[in-house]
C-alpha positions as CSV (number, residue, x, y, z in Angstrom):
1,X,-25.3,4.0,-17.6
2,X,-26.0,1.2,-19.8
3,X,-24.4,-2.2,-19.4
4,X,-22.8,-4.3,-22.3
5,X,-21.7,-7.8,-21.8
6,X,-19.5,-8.6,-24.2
7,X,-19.6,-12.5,-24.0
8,X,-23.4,-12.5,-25.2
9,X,-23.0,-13.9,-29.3
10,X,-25.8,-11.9,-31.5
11,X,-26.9,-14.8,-33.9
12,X,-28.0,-12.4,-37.0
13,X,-25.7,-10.1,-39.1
14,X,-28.2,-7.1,-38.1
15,X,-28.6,-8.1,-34.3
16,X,-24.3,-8.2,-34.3
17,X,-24.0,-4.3,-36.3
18,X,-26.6,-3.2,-33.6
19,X,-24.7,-4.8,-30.8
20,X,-21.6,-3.5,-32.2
21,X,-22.8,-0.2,-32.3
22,X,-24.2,0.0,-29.2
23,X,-20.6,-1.1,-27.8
24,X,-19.1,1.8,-29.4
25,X,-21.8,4.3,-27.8
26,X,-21.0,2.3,-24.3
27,X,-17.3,2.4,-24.8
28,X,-17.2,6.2,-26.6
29,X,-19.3,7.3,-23.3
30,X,-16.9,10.5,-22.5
31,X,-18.1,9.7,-18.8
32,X,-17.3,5.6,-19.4
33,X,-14.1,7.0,-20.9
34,X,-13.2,9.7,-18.1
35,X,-14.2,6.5,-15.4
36,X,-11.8,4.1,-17.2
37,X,-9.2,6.8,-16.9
38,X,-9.7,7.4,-13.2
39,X,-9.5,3.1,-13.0
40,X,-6.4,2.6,-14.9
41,X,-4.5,5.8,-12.3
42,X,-6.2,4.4,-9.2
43,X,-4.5,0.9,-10.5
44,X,-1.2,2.6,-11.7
45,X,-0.6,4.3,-8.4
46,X,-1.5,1.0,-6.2
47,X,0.0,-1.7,-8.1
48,X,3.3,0.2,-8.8
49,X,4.4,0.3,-5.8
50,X,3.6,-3.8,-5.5
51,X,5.5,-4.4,-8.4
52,X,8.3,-2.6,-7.7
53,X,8.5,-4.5,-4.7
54,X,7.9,-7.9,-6.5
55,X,10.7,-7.0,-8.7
56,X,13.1,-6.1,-6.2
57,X,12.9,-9.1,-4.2
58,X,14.2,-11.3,-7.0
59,X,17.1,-8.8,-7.8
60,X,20.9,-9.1,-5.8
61,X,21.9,-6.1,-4.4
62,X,24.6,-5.6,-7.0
63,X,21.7,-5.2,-9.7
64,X,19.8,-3.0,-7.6
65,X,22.6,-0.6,-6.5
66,X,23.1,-0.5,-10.9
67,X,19.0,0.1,-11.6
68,X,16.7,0.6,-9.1
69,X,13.8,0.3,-11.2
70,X,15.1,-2.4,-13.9
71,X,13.9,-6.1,-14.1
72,X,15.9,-8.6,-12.6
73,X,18.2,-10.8,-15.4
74,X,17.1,-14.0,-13.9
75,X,14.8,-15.0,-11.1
76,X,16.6,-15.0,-7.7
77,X,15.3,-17.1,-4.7
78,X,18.3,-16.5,-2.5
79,X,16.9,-13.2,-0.6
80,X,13.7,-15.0,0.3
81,X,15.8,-18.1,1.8
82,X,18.2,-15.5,3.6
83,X,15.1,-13.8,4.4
84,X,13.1,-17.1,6.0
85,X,16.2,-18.8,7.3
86,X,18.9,-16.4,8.6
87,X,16.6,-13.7,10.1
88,X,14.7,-15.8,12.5
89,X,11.4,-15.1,10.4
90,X,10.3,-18.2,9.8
91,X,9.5,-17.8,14.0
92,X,7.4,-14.7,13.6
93,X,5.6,-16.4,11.0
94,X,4.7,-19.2,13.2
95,X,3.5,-16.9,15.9
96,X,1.3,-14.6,14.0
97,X,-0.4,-17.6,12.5
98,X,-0.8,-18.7,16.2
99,X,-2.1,-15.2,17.4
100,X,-4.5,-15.1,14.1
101,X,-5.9,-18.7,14.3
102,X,-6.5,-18.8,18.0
103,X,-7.8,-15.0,18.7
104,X,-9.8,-15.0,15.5
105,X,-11.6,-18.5,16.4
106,X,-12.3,-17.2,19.8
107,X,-13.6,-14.0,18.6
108,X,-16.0,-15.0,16.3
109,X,-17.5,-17.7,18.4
110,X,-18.0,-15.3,21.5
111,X,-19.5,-13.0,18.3
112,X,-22.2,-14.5,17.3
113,X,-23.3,-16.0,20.6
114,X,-23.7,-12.3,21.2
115,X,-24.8,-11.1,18.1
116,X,-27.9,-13.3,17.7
117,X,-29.6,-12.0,21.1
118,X,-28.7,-8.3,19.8
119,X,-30.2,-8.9,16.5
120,X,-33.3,-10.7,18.1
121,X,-33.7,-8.2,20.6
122,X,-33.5,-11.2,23.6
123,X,-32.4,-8.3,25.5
124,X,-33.1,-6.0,27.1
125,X,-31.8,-2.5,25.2
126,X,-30.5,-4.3,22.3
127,X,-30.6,-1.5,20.3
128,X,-28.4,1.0,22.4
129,X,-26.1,-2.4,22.8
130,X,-25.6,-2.3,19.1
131,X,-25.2,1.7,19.0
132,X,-22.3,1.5,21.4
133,X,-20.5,-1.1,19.0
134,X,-21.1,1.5,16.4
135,X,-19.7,4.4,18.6
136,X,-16.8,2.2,19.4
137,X,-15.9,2.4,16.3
138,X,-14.6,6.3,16.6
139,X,-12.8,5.8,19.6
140,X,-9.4,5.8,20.5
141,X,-7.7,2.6,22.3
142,X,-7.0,3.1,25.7
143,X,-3.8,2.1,25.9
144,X,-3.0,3.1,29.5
145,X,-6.0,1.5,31.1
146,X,-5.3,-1.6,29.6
147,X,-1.6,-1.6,29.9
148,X,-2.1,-1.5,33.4
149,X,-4.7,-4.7,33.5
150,X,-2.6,-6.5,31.7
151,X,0.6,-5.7,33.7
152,X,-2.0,-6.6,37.1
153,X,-3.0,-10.2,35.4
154,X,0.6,-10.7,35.2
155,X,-0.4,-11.3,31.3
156,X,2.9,-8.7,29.9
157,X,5.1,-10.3,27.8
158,X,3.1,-13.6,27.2
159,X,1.3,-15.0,24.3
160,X,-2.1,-15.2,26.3
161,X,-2.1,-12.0,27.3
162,X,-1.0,-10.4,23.4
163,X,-4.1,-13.5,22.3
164,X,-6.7,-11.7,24.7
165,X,-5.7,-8.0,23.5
166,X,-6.4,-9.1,20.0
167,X,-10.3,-10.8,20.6
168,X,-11.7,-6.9,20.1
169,X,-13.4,-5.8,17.0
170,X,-16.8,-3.8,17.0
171,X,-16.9,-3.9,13.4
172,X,-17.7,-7.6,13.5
173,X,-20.2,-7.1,15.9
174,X,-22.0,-4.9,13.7
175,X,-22.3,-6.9,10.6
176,X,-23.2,-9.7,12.3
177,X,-26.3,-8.4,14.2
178,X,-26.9,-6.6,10.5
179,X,-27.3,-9.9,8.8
180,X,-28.8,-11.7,11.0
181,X,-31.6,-9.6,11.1
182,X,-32.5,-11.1,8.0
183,X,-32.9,-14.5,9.0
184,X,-36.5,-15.8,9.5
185,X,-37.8,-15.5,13.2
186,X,-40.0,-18.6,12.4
187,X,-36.7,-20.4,12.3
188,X,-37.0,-19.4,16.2
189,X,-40.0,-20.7,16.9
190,X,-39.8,-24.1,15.3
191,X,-36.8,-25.0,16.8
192,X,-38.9,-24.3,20.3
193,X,-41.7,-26.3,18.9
194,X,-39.0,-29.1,18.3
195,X,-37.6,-29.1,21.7
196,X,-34.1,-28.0,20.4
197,X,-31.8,-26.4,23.3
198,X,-30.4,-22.7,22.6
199,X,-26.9,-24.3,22.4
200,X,-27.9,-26.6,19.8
201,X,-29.7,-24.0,17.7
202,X,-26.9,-22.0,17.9
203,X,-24.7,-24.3,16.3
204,X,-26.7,-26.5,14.2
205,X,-29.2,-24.0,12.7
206,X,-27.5,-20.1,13.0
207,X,-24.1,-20.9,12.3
208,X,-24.4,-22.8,9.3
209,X,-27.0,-19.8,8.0
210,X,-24.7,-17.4,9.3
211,X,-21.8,-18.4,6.8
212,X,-21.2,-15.7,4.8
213,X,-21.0,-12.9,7.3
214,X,-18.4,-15.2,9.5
215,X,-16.2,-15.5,6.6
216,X,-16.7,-11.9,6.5
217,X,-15.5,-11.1,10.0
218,X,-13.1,-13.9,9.9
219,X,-10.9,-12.3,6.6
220,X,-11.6,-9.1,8.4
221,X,-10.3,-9.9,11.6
222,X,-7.5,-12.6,10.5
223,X,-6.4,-9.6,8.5
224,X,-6.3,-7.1,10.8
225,X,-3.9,-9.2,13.3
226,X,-1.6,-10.2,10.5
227,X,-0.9,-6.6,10.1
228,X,-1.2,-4.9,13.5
229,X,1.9,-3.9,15.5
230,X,1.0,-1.5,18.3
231,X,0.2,-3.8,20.8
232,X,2.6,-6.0,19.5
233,X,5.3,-3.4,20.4
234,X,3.8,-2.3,23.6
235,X,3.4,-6.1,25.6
236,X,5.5,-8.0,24.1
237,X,9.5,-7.8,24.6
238,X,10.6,-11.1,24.1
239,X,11.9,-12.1,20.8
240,X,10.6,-15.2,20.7
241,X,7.0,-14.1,20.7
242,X,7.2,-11.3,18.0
243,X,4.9,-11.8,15.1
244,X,5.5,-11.0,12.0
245,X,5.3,-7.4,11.6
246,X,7.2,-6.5,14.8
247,X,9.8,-9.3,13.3
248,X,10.4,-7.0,10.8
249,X,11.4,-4.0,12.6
250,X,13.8,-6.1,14.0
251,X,15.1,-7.4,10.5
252,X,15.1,-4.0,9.1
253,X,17.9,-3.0,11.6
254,X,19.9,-5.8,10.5
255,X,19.8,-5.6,6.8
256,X,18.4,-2.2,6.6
257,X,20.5,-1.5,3.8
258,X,19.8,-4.8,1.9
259,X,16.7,-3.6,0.0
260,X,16.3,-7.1,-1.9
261,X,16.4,-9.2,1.1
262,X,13.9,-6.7,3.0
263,X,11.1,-7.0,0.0
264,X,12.0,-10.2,0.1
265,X,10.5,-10.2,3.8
266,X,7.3,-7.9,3.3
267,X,6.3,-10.1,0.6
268,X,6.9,-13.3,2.6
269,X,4.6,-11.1,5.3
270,X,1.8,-10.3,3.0
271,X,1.6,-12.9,0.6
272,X,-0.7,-15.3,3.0
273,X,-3.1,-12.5,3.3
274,X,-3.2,-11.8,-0.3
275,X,-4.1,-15.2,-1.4
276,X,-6.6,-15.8,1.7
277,X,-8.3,-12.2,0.8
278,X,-8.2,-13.1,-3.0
279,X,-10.0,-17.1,-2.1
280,X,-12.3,-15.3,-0.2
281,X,-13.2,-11.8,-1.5
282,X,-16.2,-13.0,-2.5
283,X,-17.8,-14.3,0.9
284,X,-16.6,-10.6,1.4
285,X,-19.5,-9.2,-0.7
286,X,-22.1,-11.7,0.1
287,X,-21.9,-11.2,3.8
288,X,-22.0,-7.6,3.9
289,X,-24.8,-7.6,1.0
290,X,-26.9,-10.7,1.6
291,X,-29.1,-12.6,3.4
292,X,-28.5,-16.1,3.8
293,X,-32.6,-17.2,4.1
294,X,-35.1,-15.8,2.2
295,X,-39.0,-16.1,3.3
């Protein structure tokens, strides 16, 4: 499939007929034109939904009980305050950013401090280390075995405990180790030359290098707790510790019936991932396609 860029500017009155035409083969492609089809469903069937919800949120409940599927007359903040203020959700927002700073900083530190030795091969069996992440992938959580070690720690129902359930992800693991494969061993050995202590190469030298696969596992993670709610309804029973997607299981029983104030709420609940996802989409790519050193 040939490429076009359409910002390149032919100088000469020939080279712009011959780039013009060669636009029209790109763009008159039926394959280009049966793929641009496929795109604009693909985008049809996941941003309507979005903006139906977008739109909702801004409508009162006496224009949405007229037309469901009408635009709002004017823009409407009021179910996003009643949402934030009267519904106790500006709590579960608080404690999921909690849960998603602390277990995602945690995580990834512990990470890569294991992730360099597996990538190294340090250790002994390294690679069936790495293979067991990847099986852990296709297994199940078992809920009853850990139920019952939290419930011994005495950890039920507390913010530690829901913290220590959430500093799991194989996935990380894996693409970690992956890129930091492709960093220089002879970064190793000078740093032993140098007298520099593991601790201090760790931070100073692998982290730094390490950047783009971090941000990688950090949006992954950060993401993932934002939107989990298993464990969220198995451990924790107190109100007061809900984040913000058990939160709104609890709001949908109150105003279950108000549609605007509840996509009022679920855009409240995704909007921070959204932007953060959107910021950094493209340390995304780089991680999970790059290396950060080349020799």
């Amino acid at each position: 499939m040939s490429s076009i860029n359409p910002t390149l500017k032919p100088k000469t009155s020939n080279a712009r007929t011959l780039y013009m035409q060669k636009l029209m083969r790109h763009l008159l492609n039926p394959w280009h034109i049966v793929a641009y089809l496929i795109l604009i469903v693909l985008t049809i069937l996941y941003a309507g939904p979005l903006f139906m919800l977008a739109i909702t949120a801004f409508k009162t409940s006496k224009e949405f009980n007229l037309n469901a599927i009408s635009l709002p007359s004017s823009i409407n903040f009021d179910n996003f305050i009643e949402a934030w203020d009267k519904a106790n959700f500006s709590q579960y927002f608080l404690n999921s950013i909690i849960y998603a700073v602390s277990a995602t900083t945690i995580y990834v530190v512990t990470a890569v401090f294991l992730a360099f030795p597996i990538a190294r091969g340090y250790i002994k069996g390294a690679n069936w280390i790495l293979t067991l992440f990847v099986i852990a992938l296709f297994l199940p959580p078992a809920l009853i075995p850990q139920f019952q070690l939290i419930l011994n720690l005495g950890l039920y129902n507390t913010r530690i405990g829901y913290i220590l359930l959430l500093v799991t992800n194989p996935i990380g693991i894996i693409i970690l180790v992956n890129y930091m494969k492709s960093l220089p061993k002879e970064l190793d050995e000078a740093a032993a030359m140098d007298g520099c202590g593991y601790l201090r190469f760790m931070l100073t030298i692998v982290f730094p290098l390490s950047t783009p696969a971090i941000s990688t596992v950090v949006v992954l993670h950060a993401i993932g707790i934002w939107n989990e709610i298993v464990l969220a309804t198995i451990y924790l029973s107190n109100e007061h510790y809900y984040p913000v997607t058990r939160g709104l299981i609890n709001f949908q029983g109150i105003y279950g019936t108000k549609w605007p104030v509840m996509a009022a709420a679920v855009l409240i609940m995704t909007l921070p991932m959204v932007v953060s996802f959107l910021v950094l989409q493209r340390y995304i790519v780089s991680g999970l396609t790059a290396g950060s050193v080349k020799s």
